[in-house]
N, C-alpha and C positions, 0 to 999 in steps of 0.2 A: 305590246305597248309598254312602255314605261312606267314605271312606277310614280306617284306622288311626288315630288322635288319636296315640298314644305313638310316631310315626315318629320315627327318631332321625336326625342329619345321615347317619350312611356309610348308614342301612337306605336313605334317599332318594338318594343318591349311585349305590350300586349298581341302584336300582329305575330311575331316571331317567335315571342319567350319559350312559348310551352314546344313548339317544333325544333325549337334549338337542339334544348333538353332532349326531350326524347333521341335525337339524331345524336347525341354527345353521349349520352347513355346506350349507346347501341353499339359505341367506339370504345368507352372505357368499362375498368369493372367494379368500382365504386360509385355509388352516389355522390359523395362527400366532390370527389376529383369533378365527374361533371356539373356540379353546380359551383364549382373554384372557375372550370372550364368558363362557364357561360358568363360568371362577374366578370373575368378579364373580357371577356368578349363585348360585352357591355361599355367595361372601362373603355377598351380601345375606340368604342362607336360614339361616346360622350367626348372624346379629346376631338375628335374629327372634323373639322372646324368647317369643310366645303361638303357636308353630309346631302345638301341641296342639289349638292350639283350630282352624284351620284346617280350615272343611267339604271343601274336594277339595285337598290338597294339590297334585296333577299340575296343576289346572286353573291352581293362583299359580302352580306353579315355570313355567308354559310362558309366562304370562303378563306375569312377571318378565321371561323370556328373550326375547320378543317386543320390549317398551322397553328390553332389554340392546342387542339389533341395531339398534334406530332411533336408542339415542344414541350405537353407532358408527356408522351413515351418515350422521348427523349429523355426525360431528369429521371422516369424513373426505372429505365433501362439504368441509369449511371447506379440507381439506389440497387438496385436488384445484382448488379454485378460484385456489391458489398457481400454478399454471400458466399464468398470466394476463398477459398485457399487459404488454409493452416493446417499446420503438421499435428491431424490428431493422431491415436495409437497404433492408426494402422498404416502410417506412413502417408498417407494421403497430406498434398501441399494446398494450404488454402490459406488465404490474407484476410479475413474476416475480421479479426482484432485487431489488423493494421490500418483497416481505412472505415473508422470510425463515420459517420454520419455528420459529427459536429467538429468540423475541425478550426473552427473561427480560434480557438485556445491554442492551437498550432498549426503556424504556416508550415513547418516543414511536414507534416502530416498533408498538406493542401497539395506541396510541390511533390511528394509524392507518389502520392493519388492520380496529377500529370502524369508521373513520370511510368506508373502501373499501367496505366491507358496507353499509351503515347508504345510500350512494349510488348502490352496485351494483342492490338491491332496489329501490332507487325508481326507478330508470332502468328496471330489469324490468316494474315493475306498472304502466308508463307505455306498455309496449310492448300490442298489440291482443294476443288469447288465444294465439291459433293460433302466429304470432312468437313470444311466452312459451315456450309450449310446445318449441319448436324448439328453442329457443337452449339453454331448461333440461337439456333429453334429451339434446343433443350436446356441452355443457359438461360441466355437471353428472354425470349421470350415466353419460358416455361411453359412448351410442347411435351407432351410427354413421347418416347422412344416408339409409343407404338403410332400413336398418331401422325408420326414425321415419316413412318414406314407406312402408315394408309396414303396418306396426303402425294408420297413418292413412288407409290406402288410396288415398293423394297419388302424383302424377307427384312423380318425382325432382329435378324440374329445380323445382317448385314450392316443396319441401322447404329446398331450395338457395336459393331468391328468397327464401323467409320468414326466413332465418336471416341469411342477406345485409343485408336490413331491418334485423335484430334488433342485427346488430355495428354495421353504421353509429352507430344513434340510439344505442346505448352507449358509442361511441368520441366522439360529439357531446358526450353527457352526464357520462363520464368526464374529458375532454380539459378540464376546467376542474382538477379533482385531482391528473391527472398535470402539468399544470401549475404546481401550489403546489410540488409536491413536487421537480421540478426547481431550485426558486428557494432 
């Protein structure tokens, strides 16, 4: 059966709030992020103007909150990729001091941040699957090398050679950019 039509924001606040939460905190790994999660969720469900007309309300609000958590993994996918590439002593290329977090003080720090992404990704989809895979799980979303080898059912040391692969052809394909950006 359907839900209530006349729910009011606090009747769905209190029916909802606390299972949101929990479900959001089950997704992320901050506190702080799921209760940022759940205000936008809120926000979006106050703007909503035919909230009456809505056949299962819980099925939107969860579903709301489901692309609330993907377009934070999404930003802080973009944050976490900051950790990236500068040439410390042992020759290792990493951009880390070039793509600052605040760049509203420089647009050309913004446009090339574009321009990092925009070469990173194609440098990725140039690499074979299984590399892809490797590099994205242990960058990206900070897997560690042995658990991408439980999860794939791989020897360790093979885990290790695919991602080995994966930084070379990316420091190949990068090392033209970190190049400009030196000059």
């Amino acid at each position: 059966m359907t839900e209530t039509r006349s729910a009011s924001i606090t009747e769905l606040v209190k029916k909802y709030g606390s299972q949101l939460l929990r479900f959001i905190n089950s997704k992320v790994s901050k506190a702080e992020d799921a209760e940022d999660i759940l205000q936008e969720v809120w926000y979006q469900t106050s703007r909503l103007t035919n909230l009456n007309e809505l056949e299962n309300v819980g099925a939107w609000l969860y579903s709301v909150t489901r692309n609330k958590i993907v377009d934070n993994y999404r930003k802080k996918k973009t944050e976490s990729l900051e950790d990236f590439f500068y040439q410390d002593e042992d020759g290792e290329l990493n951009f880390k001091d070039i793509l600052p977090a605040d760049d509203s003080h420089h647009p050309e720090v913004g446009m090339f941040q574009d321009l990092f992404w925009e070469e990173l990704m194609k440098a990725l989809d140039e690499l074979p699957e299984k590399q892809k895979r490797v590099y994205i799980q242990n960058e990206l979303e900070d897997k560690t090398l042995q658990s991408i080898a439980n999860d794939e059912n791989e020897n360790i040391k093979t885990i290790i050679s695919r991602k080995s692969y994966a930084v070379k052809h990316l420091r190949k394909k990068m090392r033209r950019l970190y190049n400009d950006l030196e000059n």
